[in-house]
C-alpha positions, -999 to +999 in steps of 0.1 A: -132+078-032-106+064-008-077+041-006-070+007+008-064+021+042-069+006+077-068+040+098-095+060+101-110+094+113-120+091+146-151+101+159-145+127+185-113+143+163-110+135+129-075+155+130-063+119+153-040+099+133-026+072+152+015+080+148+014+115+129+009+137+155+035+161+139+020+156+104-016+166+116-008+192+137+011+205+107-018+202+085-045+210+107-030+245+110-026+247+075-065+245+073-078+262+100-080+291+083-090+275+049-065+282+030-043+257+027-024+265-001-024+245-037-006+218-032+010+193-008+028+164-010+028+133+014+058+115+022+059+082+038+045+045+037+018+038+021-013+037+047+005+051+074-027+080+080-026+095+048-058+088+041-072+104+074-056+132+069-072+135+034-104+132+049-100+155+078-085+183+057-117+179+028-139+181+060-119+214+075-127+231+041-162+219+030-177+228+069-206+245+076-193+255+107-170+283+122-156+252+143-144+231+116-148+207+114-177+199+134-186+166+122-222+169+124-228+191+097-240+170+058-205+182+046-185+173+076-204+134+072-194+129+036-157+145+036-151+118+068-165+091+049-146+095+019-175+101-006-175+142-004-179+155-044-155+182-033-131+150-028-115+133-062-088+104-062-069+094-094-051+062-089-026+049-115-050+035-145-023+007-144+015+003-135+020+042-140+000+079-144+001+080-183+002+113-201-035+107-210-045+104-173-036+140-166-047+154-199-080+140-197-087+137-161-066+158-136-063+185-155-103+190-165-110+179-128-090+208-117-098+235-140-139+223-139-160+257-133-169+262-096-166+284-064-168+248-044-136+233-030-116+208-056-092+184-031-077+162-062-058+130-042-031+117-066-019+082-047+011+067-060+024+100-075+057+090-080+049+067-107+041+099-128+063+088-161+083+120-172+057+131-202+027+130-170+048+149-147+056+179-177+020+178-188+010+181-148+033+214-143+004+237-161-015+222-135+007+236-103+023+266-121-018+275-128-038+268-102-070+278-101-091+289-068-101+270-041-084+237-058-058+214-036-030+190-051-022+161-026+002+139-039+010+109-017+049+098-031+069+073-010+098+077-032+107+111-035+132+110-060+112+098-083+098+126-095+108+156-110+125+183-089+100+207-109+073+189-094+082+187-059+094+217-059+062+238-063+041+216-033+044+221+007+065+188+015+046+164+045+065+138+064+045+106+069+064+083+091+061+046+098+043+035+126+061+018+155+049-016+164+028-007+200+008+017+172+001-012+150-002-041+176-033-018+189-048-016+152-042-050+146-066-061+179-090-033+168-091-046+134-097-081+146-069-098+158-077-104+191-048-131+200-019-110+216+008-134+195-009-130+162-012-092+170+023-089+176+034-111+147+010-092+121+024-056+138+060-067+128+048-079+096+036-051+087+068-031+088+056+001+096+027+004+074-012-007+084-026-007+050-016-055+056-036-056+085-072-057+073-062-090+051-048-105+080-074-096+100-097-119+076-073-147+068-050-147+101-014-151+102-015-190+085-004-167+052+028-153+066+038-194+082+030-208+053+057-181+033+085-187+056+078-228+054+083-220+015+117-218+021+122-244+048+112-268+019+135-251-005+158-256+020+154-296+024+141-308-011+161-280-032+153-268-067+128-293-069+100-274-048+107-238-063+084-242-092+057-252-068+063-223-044+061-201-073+029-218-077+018-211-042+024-179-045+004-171-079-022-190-064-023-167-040-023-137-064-054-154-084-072-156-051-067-120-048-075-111-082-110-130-076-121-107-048-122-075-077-141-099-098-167-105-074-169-063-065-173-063-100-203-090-104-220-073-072-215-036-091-228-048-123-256-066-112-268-031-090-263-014-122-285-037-142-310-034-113-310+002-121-305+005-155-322-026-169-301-056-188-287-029-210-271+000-188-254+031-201-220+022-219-202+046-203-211+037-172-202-004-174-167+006-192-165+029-160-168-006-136-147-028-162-121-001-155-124+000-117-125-040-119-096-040-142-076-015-123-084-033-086-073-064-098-036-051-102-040-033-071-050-066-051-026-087-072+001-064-064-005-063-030-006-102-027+024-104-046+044-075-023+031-090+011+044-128-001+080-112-013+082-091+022+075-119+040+105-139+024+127-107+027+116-101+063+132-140+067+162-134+052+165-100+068+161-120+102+189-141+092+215-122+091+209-106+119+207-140+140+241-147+122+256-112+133+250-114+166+219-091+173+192-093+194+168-121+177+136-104+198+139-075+172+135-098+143+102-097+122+097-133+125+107-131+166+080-161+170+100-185+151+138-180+164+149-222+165+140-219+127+158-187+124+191-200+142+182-233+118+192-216+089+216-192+103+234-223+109+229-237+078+233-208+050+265-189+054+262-150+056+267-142+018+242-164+008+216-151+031+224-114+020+222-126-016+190-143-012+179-108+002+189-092-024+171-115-052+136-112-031+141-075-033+151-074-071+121-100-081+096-075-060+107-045-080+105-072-111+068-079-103+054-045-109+063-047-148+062-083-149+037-100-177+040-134-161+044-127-128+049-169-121+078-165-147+094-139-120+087-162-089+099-193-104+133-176-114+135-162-078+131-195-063+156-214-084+181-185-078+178-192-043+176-227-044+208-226-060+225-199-034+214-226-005+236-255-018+265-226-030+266-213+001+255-239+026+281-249+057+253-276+075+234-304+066+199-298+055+175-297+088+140-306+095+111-288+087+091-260+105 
């Protein structure tokens, strides 16, 4: 099982990751003589390599071959492809790793019976809550053979010192935007100005580019042109950009529901109309626990976009170099409402994306959280405005 990632092993050397040479070499070391230690964590972005380097390190240990990894051998094929058994990945069963997740499916995963390799991926492991992290300590003080911790944490502090403390720490760093220009054509997105706008988008991490890749860059416009209506029609239009927006969630949402439908009708192939229980509750899971993935994503991409604008803002209004902005491909509209929004209310407006976006992960209604975002900043636009409302983008 894998993550969302857009990087991938390569074919001639799986240890490749586009941007990490130090992290890989680092690694690769580690493995070459198979014995990487117990446990390792990644720090970094999300989707910056980590998953390659998950896959190259299974491959190095499961190998046939004196030269792993070879990539020819059985074991070699699955580890690179992510479907290895050797290979397990626990994502968060919903906003956090419960208690219950480690209990009854790290810890038994770990301490199974078996002289085969045990690489146990924990993505997201800084949103362990404090009883998961205690009840995950018997886990590192008591390692048993031939098993490997990798926990992928882009916010280091928070998670227990006692945690951190007993794994091999990994820098993962983001990927500059020549790096992600060239995945963003390989992915798809042949047009050299869509490549570059997607690469900046992206902000260092690649894991956006696939779903650009299949809905282009009209996504991002139509985000900034959010707020150039906000701008000329005021509080009036936020509750239908929040409405845009959780549009855009549902959409998301929908594309687990289909996996689903697809999954379950394979199943029913297999099984008959009446499968094993245990085994549809295991896909009602995975749907369950993909659509918050998806929706989250959806909702993080929309709220960077907006802060990315704001972010831009300022530093049209403080003089820098507007060809470093994220939205470079738009500077009249930038200069637009540099001119009309004075500094303060362009940091504040920053600030509120950035609060509603930590907001959304524990929000219930997450069109509750958009609509308040969008009235707050509707209001800091006539507060703080020093020009006349402008045209339209």
């Amino acid at each position: 099982m894998t993550c969302n990632e857009t990087l991938l092993p390569s074919e001639d050397d799986p240890w490749v990751i586009p941007g990490q040479d130090r992290a890989a070499g680092v690694l690769r070391e580690a493995a070459k003589q198979r014995e990487p230690g117990h446990a390792w964590a990644f720090v970094g972005p999300r989707g910056v390599g980590q998953d390659t380097a998950v896959r190259a390190l299974t491959a190095t240990l499961v190998c046939a071959s004196d030269a792993a990894p070879c990539g020819a051998c059985p074991g070699c094929d699955q580890a690179l492809r992510g479907v290895h058994a050797a290979l397990q990945e626990f994502p968060p069963t919903g906003s956090a790793h419960r208690v219950d997740d480690v209990r009854e499916r790290w810890l038994p995963a770990a301490f199974r019976s078996s002289a085969d390799w045990k690489v146990l991926r924990i993505p997201d492991a800084d949103r362990m809550t404090d009883a998961a992290a205690n009840a995950f300590l018997k886990g590192l003080e008591e390692p048993p053979p031939r098993t490997l911790w990798l926990l992928e944490i882009t916010d280091p502090q928070a998670l227990p010192d006692t945690v951190l403390s007993r794994c091999r720490t990994l820098r993962f760093v983001p990927l500059g935007v020549a790096t992600l220009e060239a995945e963003a054509a390989r992915v798809g997105l042949a047009d050299p100005t869509d490549a570059a706008l997607a690469a900046r988008v992206c902000l260092g991490e690649p894991a956006r580019l696939g779903s650009l890749a299949t809905t282009g860059l009209e996504p991002v416009r139509r985000h900034r042109a959010l707020l150039a209506r906000l701008r000329e029609h005021g509080a009036g239009q936020a509750l239908v950009a929040a409405k845009e927006i959780t549009d855009e969630l549902g959409q998301a949402e929908k594309v687990a529901d289909d996996e689903y439908d697809e999954a379950l009708e394979a199943l029913r192939t297999a099984h008959g109309e009446s499968p094993p229980r245990s085994l549809e509750r295991a896909l009602t899971e995975r749907r369950d626990r993909r659509r918050r993935e998806l929706r989250t994503s959806a909702a993080e991409a929309a709220l960077d976009d907006l802060a990315a604008w704001y972010r831009d803002v300022l530093l049209v209004q403080t003089g820098g170099d507007p060809s470093q902005a994220v939205h470079a491909d738009a500077v009249a509209e930038l200069r637009e409402d540099a001119d009309a929004l004075a500094p303060a209310g362009a940091l504040e407006s920053l600030e509120a994306v950035l609060a509603t976006r930590d907001r959304l992960e524990t929000a219930i209604t997450p069109r509750l959280a958009l609509e308040a975002l969008f009235l707050d900043v509707a209001a800091l636009m006539l507060t703080h405005r020093i020009g006349p409302p402008t045209a339209g983008r």
